[in-house]
C-alpha positions as CSV (number, residue, x, y, z in Angstrom):
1,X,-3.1,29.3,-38.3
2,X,0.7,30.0,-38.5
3,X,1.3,27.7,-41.4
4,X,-1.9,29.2,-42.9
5,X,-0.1,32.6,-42.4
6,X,3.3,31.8,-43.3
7,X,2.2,30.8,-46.9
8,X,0.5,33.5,-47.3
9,X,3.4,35.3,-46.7
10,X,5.5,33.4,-49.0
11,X,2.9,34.4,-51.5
12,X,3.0,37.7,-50.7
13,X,-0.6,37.8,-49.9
14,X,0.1,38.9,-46.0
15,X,3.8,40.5,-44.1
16,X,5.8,39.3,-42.0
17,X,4.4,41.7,-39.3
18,X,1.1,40.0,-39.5
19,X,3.2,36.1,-37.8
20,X,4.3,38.8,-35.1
21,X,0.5,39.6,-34.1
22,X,-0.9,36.5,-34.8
23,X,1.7,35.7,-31.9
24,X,1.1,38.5,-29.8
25,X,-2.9,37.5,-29.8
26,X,-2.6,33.9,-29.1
27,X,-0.1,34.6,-26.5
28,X,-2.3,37.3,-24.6
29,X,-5.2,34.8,-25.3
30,X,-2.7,31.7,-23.9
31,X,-2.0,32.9,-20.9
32,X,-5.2,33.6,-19.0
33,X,-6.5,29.9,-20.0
34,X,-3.0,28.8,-18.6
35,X,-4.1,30.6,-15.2
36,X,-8.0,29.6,-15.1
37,X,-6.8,26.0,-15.8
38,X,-4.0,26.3,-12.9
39,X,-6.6,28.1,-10.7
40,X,-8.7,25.0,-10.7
41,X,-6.1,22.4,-10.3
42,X,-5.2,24.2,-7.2
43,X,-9.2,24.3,-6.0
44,X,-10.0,20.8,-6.3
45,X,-6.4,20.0,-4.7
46,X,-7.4,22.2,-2.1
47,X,-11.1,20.2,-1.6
48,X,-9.2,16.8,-1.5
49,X,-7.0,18.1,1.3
50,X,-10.2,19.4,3.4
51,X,-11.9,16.1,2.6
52,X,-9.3,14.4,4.0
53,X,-8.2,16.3,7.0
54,X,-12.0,16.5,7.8
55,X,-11.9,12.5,7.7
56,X,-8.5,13.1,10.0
57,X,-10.1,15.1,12.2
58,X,-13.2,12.9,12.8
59,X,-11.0,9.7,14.0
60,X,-11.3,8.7,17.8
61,X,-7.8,8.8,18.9
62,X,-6.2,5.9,20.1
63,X,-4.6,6.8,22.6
64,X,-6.8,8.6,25.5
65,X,-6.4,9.6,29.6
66,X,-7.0,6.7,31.8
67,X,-10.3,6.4,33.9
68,X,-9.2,8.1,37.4
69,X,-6.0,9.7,35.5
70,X,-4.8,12.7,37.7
71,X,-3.1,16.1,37.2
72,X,1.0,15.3,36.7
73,X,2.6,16.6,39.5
74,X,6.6,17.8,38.7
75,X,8.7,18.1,41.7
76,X,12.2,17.6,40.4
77,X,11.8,16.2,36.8
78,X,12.8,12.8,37.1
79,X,12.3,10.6,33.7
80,X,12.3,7.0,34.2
81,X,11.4,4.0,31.2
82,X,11.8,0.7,32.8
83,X,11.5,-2.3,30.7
84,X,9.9,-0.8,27.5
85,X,8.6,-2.4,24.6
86,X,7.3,-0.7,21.6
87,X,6.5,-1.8,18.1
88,X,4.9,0.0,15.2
89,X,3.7,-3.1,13.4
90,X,4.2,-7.0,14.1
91,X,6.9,-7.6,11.6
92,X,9.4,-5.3,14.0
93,X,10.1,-4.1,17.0
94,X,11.1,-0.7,17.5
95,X,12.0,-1.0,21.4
96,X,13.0,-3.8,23.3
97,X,13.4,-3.8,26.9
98,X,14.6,-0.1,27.3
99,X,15.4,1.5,30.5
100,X,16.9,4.2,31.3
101,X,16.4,7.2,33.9
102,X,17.2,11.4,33.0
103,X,17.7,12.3,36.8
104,X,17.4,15.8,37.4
105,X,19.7,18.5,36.2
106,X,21.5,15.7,34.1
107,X,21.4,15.5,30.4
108,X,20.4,12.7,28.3
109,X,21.3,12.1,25.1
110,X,19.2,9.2,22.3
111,X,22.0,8.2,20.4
112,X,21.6,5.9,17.2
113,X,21.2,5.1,13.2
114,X,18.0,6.2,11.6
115,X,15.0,4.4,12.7
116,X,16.4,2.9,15.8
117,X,13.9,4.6,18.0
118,X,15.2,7.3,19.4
119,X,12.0,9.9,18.4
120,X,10.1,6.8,19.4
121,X,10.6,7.7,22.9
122,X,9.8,11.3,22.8
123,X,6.5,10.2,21.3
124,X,5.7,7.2,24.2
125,X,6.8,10.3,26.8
126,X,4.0,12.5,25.8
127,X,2.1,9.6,24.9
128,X,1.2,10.1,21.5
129,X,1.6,6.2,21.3
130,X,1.3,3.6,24.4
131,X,3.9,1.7,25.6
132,X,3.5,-2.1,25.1
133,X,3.5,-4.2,28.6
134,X,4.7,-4.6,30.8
135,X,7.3,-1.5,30.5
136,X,6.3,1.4,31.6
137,X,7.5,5.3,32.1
138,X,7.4,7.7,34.9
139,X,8.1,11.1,35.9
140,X,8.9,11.9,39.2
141,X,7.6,8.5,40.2
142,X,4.2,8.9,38.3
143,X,3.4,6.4,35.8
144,X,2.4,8.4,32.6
145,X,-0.8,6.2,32.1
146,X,-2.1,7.4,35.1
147,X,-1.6,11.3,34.3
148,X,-3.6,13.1,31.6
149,X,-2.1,14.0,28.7
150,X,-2.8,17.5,28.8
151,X,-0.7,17.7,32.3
152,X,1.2,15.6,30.8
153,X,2.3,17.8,27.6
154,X,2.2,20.8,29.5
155,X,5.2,20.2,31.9
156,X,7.1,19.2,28.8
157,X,9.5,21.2,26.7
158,X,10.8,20.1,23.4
159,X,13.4,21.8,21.1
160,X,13.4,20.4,17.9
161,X,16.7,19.4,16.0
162,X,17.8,22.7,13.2
């Protein structure tokens, strides 16, 4: 329609104002297509993420309390890994045979290159993962697989890195 326009404004047939509203319309009539066509990108985005967090939520987890787990009982707040394997997948191993103990009113510090493990531990202590045998971690003496993991993650306190 603008070529249409501009010859006939060569030919005198229409002015130069009439290329300014012809502008003016199409973009007052571009814009609300713009949003009605964003608007429903953003609606079936949205159904993809519910039908997936829906299929998330719906998964057994596979890590659950123990038959006969107990209440975790903190006395002093002694963390023990003894011996403790862990691997993501079978091509490699994320821990090998750590041990270490945080005694009370020490502090512990997981130092190493990205990917050597060190969240991995946090994530075996409230037992978001299991630990491979025949490691195993304690607090205060009490194996973690025999404690429920909502004891469990209660007595336990994590500030994140900023």
């Amino acid at each position: 329609m603008l070529f249409l326009l501009a010859g006939n404004v060569i030919q005198d047939e229409a002015s130069p104002a009439d290329i300014s509203m012809l502008l003016a319309y199409w973009t007052q009539l571009q814009q609300p297509l713009n949003n009605l066509g964003s608007s429903y990108k953003n609606i079936h985005n949205s159904f993809i993420d519910a039908e997936r967090l829906l299929k998330l939520l719906m998964q057994k987890p596979s890590v659950t309390d123990n038959k006969g787990a107990k209440e975790l009982v903190v006395k002093a707040g002694k963390i023990k890994f003894e011996n403790v394997n862990f691997s993501y997948d079978v091509e490699r191993t994320t821990l090998m045979g750590l041990t270490f103990c945080a005694a009370p009113g020490t502090t512990v510090a997981l130092v190493g290159e990205s990917g050597s493990g060190k969240s991995t531990v946090l994530r075996l202590l409230f037992r978001l993962f299991d630990i491979i045998s025949p490691g195993f971690g304690s607090i205060d003496d009490q194996d973690i697989h025999n404690v429920t993991m909502q004891s469990l993650r209660k007595c336990i306190g994590i500030v994140p890195q900023v």
